[in-house]
C-alpha positions in Angstrom: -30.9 0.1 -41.1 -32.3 -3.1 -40.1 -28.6 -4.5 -40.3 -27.4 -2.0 -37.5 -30.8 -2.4 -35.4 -29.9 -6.2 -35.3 -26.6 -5.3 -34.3 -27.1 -2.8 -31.1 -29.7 -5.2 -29.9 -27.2 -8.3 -29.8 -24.5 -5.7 -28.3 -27.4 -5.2 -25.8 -28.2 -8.5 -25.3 -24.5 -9.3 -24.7 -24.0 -6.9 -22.7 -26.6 -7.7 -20.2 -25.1 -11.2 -20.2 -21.8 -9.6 -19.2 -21.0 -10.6 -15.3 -22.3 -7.6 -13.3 -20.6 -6.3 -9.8 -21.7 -7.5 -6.8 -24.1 -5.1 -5.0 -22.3 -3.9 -2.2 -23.6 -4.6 1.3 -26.3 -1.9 3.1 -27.6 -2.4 7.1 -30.7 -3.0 7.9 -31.4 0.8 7.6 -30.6 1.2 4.2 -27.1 2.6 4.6 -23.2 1.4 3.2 -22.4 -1.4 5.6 -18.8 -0.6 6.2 -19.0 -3.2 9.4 -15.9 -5.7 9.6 -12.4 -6.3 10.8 -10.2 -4.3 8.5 -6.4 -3.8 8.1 -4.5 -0.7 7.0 -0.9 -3.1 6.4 0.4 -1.0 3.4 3.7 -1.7 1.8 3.6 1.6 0.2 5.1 4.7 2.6 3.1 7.9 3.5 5.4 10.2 1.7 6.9 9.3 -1.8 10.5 8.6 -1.9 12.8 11.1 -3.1 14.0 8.2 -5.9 10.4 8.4 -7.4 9.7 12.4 -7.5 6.4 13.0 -9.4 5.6 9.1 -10.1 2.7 8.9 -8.5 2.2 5.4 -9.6 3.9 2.1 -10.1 3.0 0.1 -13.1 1.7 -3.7 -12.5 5.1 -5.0 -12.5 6.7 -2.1 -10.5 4.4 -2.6 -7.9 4.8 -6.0 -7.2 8.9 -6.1 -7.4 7.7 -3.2 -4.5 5.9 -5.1 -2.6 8.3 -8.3 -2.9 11.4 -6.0 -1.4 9.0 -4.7 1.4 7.7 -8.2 2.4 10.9 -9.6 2.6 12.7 -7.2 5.3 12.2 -8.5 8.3 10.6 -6.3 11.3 13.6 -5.3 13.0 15.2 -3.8 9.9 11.9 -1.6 9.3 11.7 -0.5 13.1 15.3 -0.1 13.8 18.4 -1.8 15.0 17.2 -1.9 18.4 13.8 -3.5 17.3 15.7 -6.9 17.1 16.4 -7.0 20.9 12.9 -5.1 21.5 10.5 -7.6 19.7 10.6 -10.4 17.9 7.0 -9.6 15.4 7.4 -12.9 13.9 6.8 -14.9 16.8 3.5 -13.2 17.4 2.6 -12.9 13.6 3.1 -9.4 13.6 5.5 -9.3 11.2 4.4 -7.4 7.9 5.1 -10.8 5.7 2.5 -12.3 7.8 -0.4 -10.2 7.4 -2.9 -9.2 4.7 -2.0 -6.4 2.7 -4.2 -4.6 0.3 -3.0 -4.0 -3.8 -2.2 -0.9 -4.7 -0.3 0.7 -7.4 0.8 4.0 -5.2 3.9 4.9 -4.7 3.1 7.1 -1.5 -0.1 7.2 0.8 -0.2 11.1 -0.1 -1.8 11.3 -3.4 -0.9 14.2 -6.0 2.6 14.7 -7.9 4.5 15.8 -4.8 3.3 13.2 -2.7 5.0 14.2 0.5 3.5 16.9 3.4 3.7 20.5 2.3 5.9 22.7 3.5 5.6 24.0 7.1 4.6 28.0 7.5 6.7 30.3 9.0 4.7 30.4 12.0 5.1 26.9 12.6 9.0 26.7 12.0 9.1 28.9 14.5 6.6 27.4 17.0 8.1 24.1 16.7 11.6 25.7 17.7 10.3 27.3 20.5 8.7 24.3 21.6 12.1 21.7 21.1 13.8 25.1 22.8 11.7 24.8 26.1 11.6 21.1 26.5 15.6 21.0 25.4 17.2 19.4 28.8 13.3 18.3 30.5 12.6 15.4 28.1 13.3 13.0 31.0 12.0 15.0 33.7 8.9 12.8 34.1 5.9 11.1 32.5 4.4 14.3 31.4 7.4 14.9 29.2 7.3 12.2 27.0 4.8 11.6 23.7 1.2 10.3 24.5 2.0 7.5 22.6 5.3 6.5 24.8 2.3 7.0 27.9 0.3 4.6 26.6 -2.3 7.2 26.0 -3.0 7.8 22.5 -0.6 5.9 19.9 0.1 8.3 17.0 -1.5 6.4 14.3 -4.8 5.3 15.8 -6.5 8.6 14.2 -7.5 10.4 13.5 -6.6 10.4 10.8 -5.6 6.8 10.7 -2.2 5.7 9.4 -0.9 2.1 9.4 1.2 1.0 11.7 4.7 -0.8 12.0 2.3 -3.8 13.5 -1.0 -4.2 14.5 -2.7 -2.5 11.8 -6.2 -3.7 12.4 -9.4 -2.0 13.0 -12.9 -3.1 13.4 -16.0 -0.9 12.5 -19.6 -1.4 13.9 -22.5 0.6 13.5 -25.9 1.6 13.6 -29.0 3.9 12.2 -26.9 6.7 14.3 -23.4 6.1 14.8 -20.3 4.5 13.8 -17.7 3.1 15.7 -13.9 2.4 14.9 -12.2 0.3 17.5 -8.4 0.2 17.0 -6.1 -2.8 17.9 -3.3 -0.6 18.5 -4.1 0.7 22.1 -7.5 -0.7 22.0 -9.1 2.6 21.7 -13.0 3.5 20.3 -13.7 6.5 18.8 -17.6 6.7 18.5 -18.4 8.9 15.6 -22.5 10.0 15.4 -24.3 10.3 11.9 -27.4 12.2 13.2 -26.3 15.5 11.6 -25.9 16.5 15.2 -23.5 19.5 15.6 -19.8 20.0 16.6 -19.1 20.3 20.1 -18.9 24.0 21.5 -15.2 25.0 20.6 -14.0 25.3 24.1 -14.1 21.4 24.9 -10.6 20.2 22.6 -10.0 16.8 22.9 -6.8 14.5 21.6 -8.7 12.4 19.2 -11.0 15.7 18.0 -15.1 16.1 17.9 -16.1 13.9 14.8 -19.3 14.0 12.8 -20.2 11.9 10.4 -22.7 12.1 7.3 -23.4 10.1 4.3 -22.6 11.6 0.9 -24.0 9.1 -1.7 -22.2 5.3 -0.1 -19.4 7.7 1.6 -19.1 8.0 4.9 -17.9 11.1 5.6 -16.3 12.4 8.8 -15.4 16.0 9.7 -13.2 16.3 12.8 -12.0 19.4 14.6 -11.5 20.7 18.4 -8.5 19.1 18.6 -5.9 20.0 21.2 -2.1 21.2 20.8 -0.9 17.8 22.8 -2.4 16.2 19.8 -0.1 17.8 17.2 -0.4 15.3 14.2 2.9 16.1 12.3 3.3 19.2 14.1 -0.4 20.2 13.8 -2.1 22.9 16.3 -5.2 22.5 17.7 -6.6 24.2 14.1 -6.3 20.9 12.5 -9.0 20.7 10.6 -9.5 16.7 9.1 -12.0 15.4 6.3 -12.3 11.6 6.4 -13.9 9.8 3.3 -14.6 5.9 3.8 -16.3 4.1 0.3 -17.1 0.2 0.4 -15.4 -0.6 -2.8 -16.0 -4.2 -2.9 -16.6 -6.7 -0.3 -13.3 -7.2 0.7 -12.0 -3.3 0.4 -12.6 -0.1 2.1 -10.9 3.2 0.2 -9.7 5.7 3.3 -9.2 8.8 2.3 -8.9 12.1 4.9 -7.2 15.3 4.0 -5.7 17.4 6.6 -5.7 21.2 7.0 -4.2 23.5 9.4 -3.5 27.1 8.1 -1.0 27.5 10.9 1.4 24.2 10.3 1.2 23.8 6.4 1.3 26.0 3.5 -1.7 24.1 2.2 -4.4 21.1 2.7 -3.3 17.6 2.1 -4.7 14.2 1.0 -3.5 10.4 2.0 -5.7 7.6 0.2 -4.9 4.1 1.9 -6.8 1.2 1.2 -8.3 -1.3 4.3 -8.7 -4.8 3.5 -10.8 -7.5 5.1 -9.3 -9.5 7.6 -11.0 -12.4 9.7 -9.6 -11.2 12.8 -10.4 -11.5 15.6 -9.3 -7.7 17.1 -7.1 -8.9 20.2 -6.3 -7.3 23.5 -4.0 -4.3 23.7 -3.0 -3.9 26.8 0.0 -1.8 27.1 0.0 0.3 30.1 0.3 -3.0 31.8 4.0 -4.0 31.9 4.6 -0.8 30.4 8.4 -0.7 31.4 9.5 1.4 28.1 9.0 4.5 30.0 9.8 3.6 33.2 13.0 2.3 31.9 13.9 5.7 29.9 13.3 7.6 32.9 15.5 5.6 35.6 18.4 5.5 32.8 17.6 9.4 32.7 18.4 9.3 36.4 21.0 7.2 36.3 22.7 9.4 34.0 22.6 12.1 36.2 23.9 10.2 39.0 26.8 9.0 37.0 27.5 12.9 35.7 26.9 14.2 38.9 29.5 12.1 40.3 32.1 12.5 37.6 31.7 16.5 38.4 32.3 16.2 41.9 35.5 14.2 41.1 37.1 16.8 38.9 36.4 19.4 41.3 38.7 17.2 43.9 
């Protein structure tokens, strides 16, 4: 007895010896401090690829031939032929070789053994039809016609929820006893999220980016975001999207992200992405792209140029 007495204690003794995690950083007011300049870079795609159907993980050496293949194509391959004439990310240090990218061993951002976005409900098949019906022939009408992200307005991975980004993945969070803020590279938006168990606003007011509240669960921050609007329409969504936002301090260099999405009207069912943030030094630069923002003035005068040209080729055959 004595023998095994002697030997629990030095297993005790060893064990307290043993190097212990870092306790991870609280404000001033006793909370996670999730505060820093974060990226979402991921290497790993938001829906699995048909190639890996129910892996939901890579092992060690999986992962990093993954990542190795992903580094090495340069931007204009990821973002399309046309990216080549469009940008050139390296010069800027945009490309995704150049940033920080967090670890992971996922093979898609959507976690579970499909990992892809459930099926669309009949109601939404046919809503979206309807919708491609009416604006069929008005796309280059005007402003108004295109995305809010080709307006400048809201880019479509700023969040919420937040996805990464083909560049410019960076985020920086602040906060305080009452709030926390999010302030997004891309577009140089803020979303200002309170965590003063203060109520949703009254349903009526819809907004792009939603109403979000925020509330500590434990060292989880988490956000619940609704009254969206229709012009939102994350992946087809209505303004019924319904988002649940998780954000743990893992480590001091790591946030986990997690939201899971839920619209009874778009998707058969709810659906969760996990994507990990890592600490960048930053700093968060300047997005300014309504200024010199010739994309869409460009589509639109080659939209009327077109007609031009096909107006003038009917009025020659009818000669």
């Amino acid at each position: 007895m004595n023998v095994w007495r002697a030997l629990i204690a030095a297993i005790v003794l060893s064990a307290a010896a043993w190097p212990q995690p870092a306790a991870l950083p609280r404000t001033p007011h006793g909370d996670p401090n999730l505060e820093g300049i974060w990226t979402s870079a991921s290497v790993v795609p938001l829906e699995r690829p048909a190639e890996l159907n129910g892996q939901e993980f890579y092992t060690p050496a999986e992962a990093a031939e993954n990542a190795k293949r992903v580094l090495g194509i340069s931007s204009w391959e990821r973002l399309g032929a046309q990216a080549r004439e469009h940008y050139n990310m390296s010069q800027y240090g945009l490309d995704l070789s150049q940033v920080k990218v967090a670890s992971t061993l996922r093979t898609s951002l959507i976690v579970g053994p499909e990992g892809r976005v459930p099926p669309f409900t009949a109601e939404a098949r046919q809503r979206l039809a309807e919708r491609a019906a009416r604006n069929r022939g008005h796309q280059f009408d005007g402003p108004e016609n295109r995305p809010l992200q080709e307006q400048c307005l809201m880019y479509s991975t700023e969040g919420p929820p937040m996805l990464p980004s083909a560049y410019n993945s960076n985020l920086q969070i602040v906060q305080d006893a009452r709030h926390v803020a999010i302030v997004q590279e891309m577009i140089h938006s803020t979303r200002v999220i309170p965590t003063d168990n203060s109520p949703h606003l009254a349903p009526e007011i819809r907004q792009w980016a939603g109403d979000s509240r925020g509330r500590w669960e434990g060292d989880t921050l988490v956000v619940d975001t609704t009254n969206f609007t229709d012009r939102t329409a994350f992946r087809g969504s209505t303004e019924h999207l319904h988002l649940i936002e998780r954000f743990t301090r893992v480590d001091a260099d790591t946030i986990l992200y997690e939201f899971t999405a839920e619209d009874p009207h778009t998707w058969t069912r709810p659906w969760t992405a996990q994507i990990t943030l890592a600490r960048i030094e930053g700093p968060i630069f300047e997005f300014a792209c309504h200024e010199g923002n010739l994309g869409i003035a460009n589509t639109l005068s080659g939209a009327r140029a077109a007609e031009k040209a096909a107006a003038e080729a009917a009025r020659k055959e009818s000669k």
